[in-house]
C-alpha positions in Angstrom: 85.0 77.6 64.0 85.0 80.5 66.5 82.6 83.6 65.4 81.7 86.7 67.2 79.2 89.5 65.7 80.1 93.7 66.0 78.4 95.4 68.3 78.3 98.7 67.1 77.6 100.4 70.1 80.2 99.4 71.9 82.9 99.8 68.4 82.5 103.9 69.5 83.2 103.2 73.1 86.9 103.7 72.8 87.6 106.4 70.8 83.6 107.9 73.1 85.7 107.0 76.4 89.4 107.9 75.5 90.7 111.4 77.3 87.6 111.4 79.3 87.1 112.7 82.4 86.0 110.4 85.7 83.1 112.2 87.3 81.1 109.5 89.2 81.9 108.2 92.0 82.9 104.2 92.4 85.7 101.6 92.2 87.5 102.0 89.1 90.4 99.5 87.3 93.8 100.8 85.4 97.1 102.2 86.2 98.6 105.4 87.9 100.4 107.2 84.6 101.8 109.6 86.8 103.2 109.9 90.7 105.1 113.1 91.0 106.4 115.0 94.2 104.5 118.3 95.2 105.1 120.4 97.9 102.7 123.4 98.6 104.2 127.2 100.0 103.4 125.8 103.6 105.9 123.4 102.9 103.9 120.2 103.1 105.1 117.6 101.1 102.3 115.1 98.8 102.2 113.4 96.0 100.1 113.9 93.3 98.8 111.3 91.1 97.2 110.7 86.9 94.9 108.2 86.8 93.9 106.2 83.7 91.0 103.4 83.6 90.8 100.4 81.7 87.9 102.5 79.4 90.2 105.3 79.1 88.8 107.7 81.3 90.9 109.5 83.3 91.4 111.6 86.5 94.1 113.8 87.0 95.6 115.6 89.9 94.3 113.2 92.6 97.1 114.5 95.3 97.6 113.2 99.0 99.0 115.4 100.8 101.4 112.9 103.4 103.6 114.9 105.3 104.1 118.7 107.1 107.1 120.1 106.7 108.9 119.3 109.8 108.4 115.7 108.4 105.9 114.8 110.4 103.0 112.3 108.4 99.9 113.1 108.1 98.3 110.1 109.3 95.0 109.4 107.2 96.6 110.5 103.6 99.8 108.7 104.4 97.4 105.6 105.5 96.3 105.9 101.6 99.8 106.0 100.4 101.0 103.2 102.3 97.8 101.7 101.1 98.4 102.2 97.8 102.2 100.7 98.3 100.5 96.8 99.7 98.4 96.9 96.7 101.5 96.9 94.3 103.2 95.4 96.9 106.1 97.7 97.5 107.8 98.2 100.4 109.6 101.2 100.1 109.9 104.4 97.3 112.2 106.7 96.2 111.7 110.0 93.9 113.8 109.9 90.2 114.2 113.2 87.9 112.5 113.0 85.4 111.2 115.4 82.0 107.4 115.4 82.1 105.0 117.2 80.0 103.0 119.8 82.5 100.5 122.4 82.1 102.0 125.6 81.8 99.6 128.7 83.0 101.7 131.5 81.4 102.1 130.0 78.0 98.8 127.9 78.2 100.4 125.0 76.8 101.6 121.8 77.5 105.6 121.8 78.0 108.5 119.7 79.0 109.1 120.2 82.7 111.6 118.4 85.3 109.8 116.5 88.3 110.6 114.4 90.8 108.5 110.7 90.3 107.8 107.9 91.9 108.3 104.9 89.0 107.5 102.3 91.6 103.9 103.5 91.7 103.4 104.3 88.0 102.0 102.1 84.7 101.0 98.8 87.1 97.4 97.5 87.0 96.0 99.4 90.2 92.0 99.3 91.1 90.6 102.8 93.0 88.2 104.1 94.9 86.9 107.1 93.8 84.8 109.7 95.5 82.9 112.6 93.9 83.4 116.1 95.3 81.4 119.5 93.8 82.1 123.0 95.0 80.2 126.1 94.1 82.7 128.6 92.7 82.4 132.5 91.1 79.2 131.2 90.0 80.0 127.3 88.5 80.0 124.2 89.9 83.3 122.5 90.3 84.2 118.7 90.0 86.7 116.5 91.3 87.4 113.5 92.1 89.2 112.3 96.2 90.4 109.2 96.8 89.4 107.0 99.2 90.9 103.5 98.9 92.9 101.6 96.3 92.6 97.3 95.7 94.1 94.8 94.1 92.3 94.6 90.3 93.3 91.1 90.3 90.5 89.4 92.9 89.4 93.2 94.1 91.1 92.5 97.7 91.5 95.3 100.1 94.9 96.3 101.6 93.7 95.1 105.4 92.5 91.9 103.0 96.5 91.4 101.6 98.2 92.1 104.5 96.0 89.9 106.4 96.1 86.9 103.8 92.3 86.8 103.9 91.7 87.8 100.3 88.4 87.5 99.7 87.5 90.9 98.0 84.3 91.1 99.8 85.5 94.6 101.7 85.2 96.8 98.7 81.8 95.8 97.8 80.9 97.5 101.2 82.9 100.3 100.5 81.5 101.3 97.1 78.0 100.9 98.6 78.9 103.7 101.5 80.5 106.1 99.0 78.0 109.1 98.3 76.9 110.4 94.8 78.6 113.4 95.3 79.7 115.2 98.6 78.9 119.4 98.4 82.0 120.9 100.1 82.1 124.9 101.0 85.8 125.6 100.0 87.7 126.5 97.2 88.1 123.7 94.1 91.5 121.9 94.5 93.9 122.7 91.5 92.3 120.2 88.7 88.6 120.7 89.3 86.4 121.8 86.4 83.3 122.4 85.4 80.6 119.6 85.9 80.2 118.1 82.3 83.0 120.4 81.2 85.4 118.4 78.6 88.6 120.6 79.1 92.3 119.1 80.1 91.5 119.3 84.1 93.3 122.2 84.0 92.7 125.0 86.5 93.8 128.3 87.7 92.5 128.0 91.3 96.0 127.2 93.4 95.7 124.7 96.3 99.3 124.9 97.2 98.4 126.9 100.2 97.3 123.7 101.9 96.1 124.3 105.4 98.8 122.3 107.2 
């Protein structure tokens, strides 16, 4: 006979975590809900990225921004895509159209939208490296979240760790240790940001889209 005991402080967990917002730095486990084609007024092409943990925490507009628009990559965010691509073991992506609910400033509601995505990196058990970034803004202090590596949930193995065959997962653990609690940057918050502790949608009305390449 198999028993087991509630634990009532972890039966609110769930419904405590559910919607909320990532704000610590550190490896995280879950799946990419959403991978959809941006391209800022420079013309710079990225793609930006919804992340939702195994708690259900999330963290939303995580974008890498991989190439200028002569076509020309941008080396260290396209190093994270094609990261990214050996952890779900993907060779190659192509864009779909596809109806997506967005943020929409001028009604301030959510609404159906047309986007370009990326279903070969979307909904597949994905591990990320998370980095905390705050920036002092009109008098608040703004939050979000860069990425800085992705793994393999599975045995926590690094890309260089796949692609080598040497999957030992002992990479990361270095990597989480020389991740910073939070790194203070001077500029503008990315599109996304919010207030520390803040509980709102990750929806802000600072525009990034003049990226500076």
């Amino acid at each position: 006979m198999t028993t087991y005991t509630r634990d009532d402080q972890l039966a609110v967990q769930p419904e405590t975590n559910f919607g909320g917002r990532i704000e610590t730095s550190g490896a995280y486990t879950g799946r990419l809900t959403l991978a959809k084609e941006r391209t800022a007024k420079t013309g710079t092409r990225g793609i930006e990225f919804n992340f939702e943990a195994d708690d259900g925490r999330v963290a939303r507009y995580l974008t890498l921004w991989v190439a200028r628009a002569n076509g020309e990559k941008i080396e260290y965010p396209f190093s994270l895509l094609s990261a990214l691509m050996a952890c779900l073991d993907v060779k190659n992506i192509e864009s779909t159209t596809e109806t997506i609910d967005e943020w929409n400033t001028a009604s301030g509601m959510m609404a159906p939208t047309e986007a370009q995505t990326f279903p070969a990196l979307m909904n597949k058990p994905i591990g990320i490296l998370l980095q905390r970034e705050e920036r002092e803004w009109e008098g608040k202090t703004y939050v979000s979240m860069k990425i800085v590596q992705f793994f393999d949930p599975k045995d926590r193995s690094t890309p260089a760790e796949i692609l080598s065959g040497q999957r030992t997962g002992q990479s990361l653990d270095k990597m989480v240790t020389n991740l910073r609690e939070t790194v203070v940057r001077a500029d503008a918050p990315p599109a996304g940001a919010a207030p520390a502790g803040s509980a709102g949608g990750n929806f802000s009305e600072i525009d990034d889209d003049d990226v500076p390449f």
